[in-house]
FIVEXSE-366790 format. One record per residue: x, y, z of N, C-alpha, C in turn; residue in three letters; residue number from 1. Coordinates in pm, whole numbers, plus 50000, padded with zeros to 5 digits. Each point is the difference from the previous one (the first is absolute). Example, Ala and Ser with C-alpha at 12.3 -4.5 7.8 and 13.67 -1.06 7.14 Angstrom:
2
    n.X    n.Y    n.Z   ca.X   ca.Y   ca.Z    c.X    c.Y    c.Z  res    n
  51319  49431  50780  49911  50119  50000  50090  50120  50000  ala    1
  49965  50105  49928  50082  50119  50006  49923  50109  50073  ser    2
// end
This chain:
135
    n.X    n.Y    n.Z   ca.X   ca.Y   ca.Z    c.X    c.Y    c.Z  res    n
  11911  12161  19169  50004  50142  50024  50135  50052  49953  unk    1
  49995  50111  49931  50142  50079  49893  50015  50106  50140  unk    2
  50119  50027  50047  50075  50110  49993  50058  50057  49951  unk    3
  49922  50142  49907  50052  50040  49900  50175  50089  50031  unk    4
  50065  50072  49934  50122  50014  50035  50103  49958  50055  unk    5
  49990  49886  50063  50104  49901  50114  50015  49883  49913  unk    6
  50037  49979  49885  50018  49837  49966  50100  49958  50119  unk    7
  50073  50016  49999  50031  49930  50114  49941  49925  50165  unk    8
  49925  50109  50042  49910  49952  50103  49854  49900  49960  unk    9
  49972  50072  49880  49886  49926  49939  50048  49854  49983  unk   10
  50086  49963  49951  50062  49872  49898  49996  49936  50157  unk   11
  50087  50026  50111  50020  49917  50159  49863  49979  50026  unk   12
  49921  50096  49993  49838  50023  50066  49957  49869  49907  unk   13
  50002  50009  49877  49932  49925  49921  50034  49823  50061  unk   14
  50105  50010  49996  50066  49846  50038  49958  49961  50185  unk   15
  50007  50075  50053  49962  49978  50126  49880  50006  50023  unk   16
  49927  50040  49929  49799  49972  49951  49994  49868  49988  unk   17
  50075  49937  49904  49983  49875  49935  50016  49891  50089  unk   18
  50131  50014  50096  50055  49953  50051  49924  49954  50165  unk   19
  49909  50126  50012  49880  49993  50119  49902  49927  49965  unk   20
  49971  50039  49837  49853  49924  50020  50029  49848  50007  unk   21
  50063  49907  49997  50074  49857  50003  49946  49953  50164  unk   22
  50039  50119  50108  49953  49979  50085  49845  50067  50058  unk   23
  49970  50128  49944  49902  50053  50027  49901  50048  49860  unk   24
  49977  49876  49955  49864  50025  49901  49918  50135  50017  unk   25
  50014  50112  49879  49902  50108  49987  50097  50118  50100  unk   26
  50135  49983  50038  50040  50099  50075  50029  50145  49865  unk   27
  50053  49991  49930  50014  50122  49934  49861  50078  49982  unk   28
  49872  49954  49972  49876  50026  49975  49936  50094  50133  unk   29
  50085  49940  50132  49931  50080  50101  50054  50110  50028  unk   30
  50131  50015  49962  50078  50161  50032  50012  50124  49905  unk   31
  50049  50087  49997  50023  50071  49948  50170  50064  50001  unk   32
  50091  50049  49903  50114  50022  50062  50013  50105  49915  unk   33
  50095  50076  50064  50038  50130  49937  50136  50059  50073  unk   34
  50084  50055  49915  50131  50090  50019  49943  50160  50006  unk   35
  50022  50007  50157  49990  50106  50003  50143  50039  50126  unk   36
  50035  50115  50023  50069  50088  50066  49928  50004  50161  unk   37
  49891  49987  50012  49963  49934  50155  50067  49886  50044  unk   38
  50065  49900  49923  50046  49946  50066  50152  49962  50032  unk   39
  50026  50120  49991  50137  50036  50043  50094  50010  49884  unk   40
  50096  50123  50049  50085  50057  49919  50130  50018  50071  unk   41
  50014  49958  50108  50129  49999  50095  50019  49877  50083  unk   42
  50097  49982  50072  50065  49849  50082  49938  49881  49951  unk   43
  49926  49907  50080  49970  49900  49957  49861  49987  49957  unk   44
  49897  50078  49972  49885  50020  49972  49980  50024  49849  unk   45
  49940  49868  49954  50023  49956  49889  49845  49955  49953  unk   46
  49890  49958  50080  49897  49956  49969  49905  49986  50115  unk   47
  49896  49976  49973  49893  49917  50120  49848  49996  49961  unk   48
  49922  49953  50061  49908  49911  49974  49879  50051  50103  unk   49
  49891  50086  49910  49891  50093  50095  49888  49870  49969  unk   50
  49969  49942  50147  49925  49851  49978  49861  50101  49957  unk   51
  49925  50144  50044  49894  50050  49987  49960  50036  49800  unk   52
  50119  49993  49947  49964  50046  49916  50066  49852  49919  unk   53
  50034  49919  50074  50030  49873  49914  50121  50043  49890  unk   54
  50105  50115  50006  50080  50020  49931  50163  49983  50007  unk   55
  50029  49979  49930  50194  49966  50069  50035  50157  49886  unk   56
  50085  50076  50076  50072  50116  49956  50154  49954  50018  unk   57
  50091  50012  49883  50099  50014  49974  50064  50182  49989  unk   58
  50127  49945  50039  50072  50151  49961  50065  50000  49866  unk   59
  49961  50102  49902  50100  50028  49906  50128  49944  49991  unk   60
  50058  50045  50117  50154  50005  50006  50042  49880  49961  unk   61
  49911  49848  50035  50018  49883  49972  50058  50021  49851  unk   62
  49995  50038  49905  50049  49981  49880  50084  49998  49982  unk   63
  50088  50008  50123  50154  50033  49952  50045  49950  50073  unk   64
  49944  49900  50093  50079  49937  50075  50047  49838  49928  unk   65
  50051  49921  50099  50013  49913  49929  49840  49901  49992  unk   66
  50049  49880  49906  49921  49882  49973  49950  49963  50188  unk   67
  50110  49934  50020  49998  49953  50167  49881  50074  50072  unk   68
  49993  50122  50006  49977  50077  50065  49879  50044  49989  unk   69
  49972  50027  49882  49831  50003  49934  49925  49872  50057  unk   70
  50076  49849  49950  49905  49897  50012  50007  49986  50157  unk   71
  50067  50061  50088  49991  49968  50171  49919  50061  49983  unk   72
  49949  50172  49956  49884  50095  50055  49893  49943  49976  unk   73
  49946  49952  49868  49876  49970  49951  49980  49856  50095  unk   74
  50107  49900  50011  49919  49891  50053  49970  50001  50129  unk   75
  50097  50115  50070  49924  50036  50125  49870  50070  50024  unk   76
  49980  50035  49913  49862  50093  49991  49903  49921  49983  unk   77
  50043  49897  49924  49914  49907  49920  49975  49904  50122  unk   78
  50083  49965  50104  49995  49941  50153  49864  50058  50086  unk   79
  50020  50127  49963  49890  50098  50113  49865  50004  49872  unk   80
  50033  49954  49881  49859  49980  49962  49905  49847  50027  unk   81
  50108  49907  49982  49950  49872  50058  49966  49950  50121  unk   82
  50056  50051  50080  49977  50068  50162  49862  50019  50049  unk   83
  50003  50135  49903  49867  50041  50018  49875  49931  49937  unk   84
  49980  49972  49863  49898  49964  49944  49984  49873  49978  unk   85
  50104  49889  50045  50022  49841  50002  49995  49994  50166  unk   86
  50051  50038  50071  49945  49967  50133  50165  49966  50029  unk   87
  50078  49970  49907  50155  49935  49985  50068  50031  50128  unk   88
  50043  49877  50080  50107  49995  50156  49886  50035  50104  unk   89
  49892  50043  49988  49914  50106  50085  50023  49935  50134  unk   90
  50015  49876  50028  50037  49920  50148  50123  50000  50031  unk   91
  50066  50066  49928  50171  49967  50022  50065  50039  50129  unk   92
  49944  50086  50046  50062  50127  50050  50115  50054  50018  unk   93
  50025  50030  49822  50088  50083  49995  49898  50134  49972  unk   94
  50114  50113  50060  49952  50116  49927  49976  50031  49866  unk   95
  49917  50140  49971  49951  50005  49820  50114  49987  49957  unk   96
  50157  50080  49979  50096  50020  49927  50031  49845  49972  unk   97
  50032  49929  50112  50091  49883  50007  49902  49898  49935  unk   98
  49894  49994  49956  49861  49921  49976  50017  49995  49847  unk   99
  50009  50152  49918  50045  50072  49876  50118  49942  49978  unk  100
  50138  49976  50055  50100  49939  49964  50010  49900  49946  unk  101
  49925  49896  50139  49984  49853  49972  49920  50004  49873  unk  102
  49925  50052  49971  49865  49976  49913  50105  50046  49858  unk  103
  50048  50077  50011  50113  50059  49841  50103  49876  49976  unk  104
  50063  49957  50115  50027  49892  49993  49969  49878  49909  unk  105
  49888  49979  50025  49920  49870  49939  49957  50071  49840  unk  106
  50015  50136  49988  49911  50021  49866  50089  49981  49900  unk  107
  50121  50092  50071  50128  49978  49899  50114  49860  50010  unk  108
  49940  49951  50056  50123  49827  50025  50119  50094  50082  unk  109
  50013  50099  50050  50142  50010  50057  49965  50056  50134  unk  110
  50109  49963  50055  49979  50052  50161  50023  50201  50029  unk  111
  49883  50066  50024  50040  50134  49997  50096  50055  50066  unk  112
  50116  50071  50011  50121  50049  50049  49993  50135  49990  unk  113
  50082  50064  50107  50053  50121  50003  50087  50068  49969  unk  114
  49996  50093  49889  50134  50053  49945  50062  50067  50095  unk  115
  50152  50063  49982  50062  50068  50076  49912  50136  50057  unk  116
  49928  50027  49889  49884  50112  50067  49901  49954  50082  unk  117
  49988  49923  50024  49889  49900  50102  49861  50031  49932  unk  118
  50040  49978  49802  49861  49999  49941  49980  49860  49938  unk  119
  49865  49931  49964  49965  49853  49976  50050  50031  49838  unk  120
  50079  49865  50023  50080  49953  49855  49994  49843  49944  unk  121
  49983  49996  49893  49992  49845  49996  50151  49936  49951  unk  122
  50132  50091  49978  50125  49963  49986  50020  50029  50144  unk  123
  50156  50026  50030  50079  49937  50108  49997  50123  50165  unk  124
  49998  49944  50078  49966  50080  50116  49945  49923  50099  unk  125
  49991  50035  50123  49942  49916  50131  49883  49905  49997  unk  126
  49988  49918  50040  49852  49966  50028  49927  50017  50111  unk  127
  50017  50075  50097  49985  50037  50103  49992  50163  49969  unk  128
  49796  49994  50050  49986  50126  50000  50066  50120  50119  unk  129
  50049  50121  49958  50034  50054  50072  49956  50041  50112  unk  130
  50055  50002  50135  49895  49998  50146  49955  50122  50029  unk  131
  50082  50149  49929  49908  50067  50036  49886  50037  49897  unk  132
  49951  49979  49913  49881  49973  49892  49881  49930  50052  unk  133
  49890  50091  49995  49850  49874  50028  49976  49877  49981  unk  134
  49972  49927  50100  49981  49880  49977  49846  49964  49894  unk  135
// end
C-alpha cells in the first residue's frame, strides 16, 4: 500500500509492513492506512488504529518529524493491529496500549521508549511507559 505525498511516512510504513509480515503472514493485506488530519495535529496525537474499519490513520505532521519517531508511531499502531486481528498477548493482561508496545517491540527488534514528549520512539528515551497514559 503507497502513501501518496509522505515519502517519508510511506518508505517507514513500507518497511514496518515487511517487517510484520515475518511475524504476521497476510498482515498488510488486512488493513488499510491512510494520513489523514483526524489523527491529530497537536501534543502527542500522532496516529491510531479504528479496529471497525480495520484502518491505522497517521497524522500528516509525521513528515517532519524525526525517523525515531515515525517508526515508534507506525509500529505501535501496527501493535494494536496484531492485537486485534492475531489475537497477539490476548492472555497477558496487560492493557491495549501496553499490549501495542510489547507487540512494536517484537516487530521492530527494539525495545519501545518514551521521548522527552512521552511519545513512542524507537531511538533514545524511557522504557517505561508513562503512568499517567492508558494502560
Amino acid at each position: 500500500m503507497k502513501i501518496g505525498g509522505f515519502p517519508r511516512i510511506n518508505g517507514e510504513f513500507a518497511s514496518a509492513i515487511r517487517q510484520a509480515e515475518i511475524f504476521y503472514p497476510g498482515i498488510g493485506n488486512m488493513i488499510t492506512v491512510q494520513v489523514t488530519p483526524d489523527a491529530g495535529m497537536t501534543g502527542r496525537a500522532f496516529g491510531y488504529y479504528n479496529e471497525g474499519t480495520q484502518t491505522v490513520a497517521l497524522s500528516p505532521r509525521l513528515e517532519a518529524e524525526p525517523c525515531e519517531r515515525i517508526q515508534g508511531i507506525i509500529s505501535h499502531e501496527l501493535g494494536h493491529v496484531a492485537a486485534h486481528l492475531f489475537g497477539s498477548l490476548q492472555d497477558s493482561g496487560m492493557g491495549e496500549e501496553k499490549k501495542a508496545d510489547a507487540i512494536a517491540s517484537d516487530l521492530n527488534g527494539r525495545t519501545m521508549r518514551y521521548d522527552a514528549w512521552d511519545v513512542q520512539t524507537t531511538g533514545a528515551g524511557s522504557t517505561v511507559r508513562p503512568a499517567y497514559l492508558h494502560e
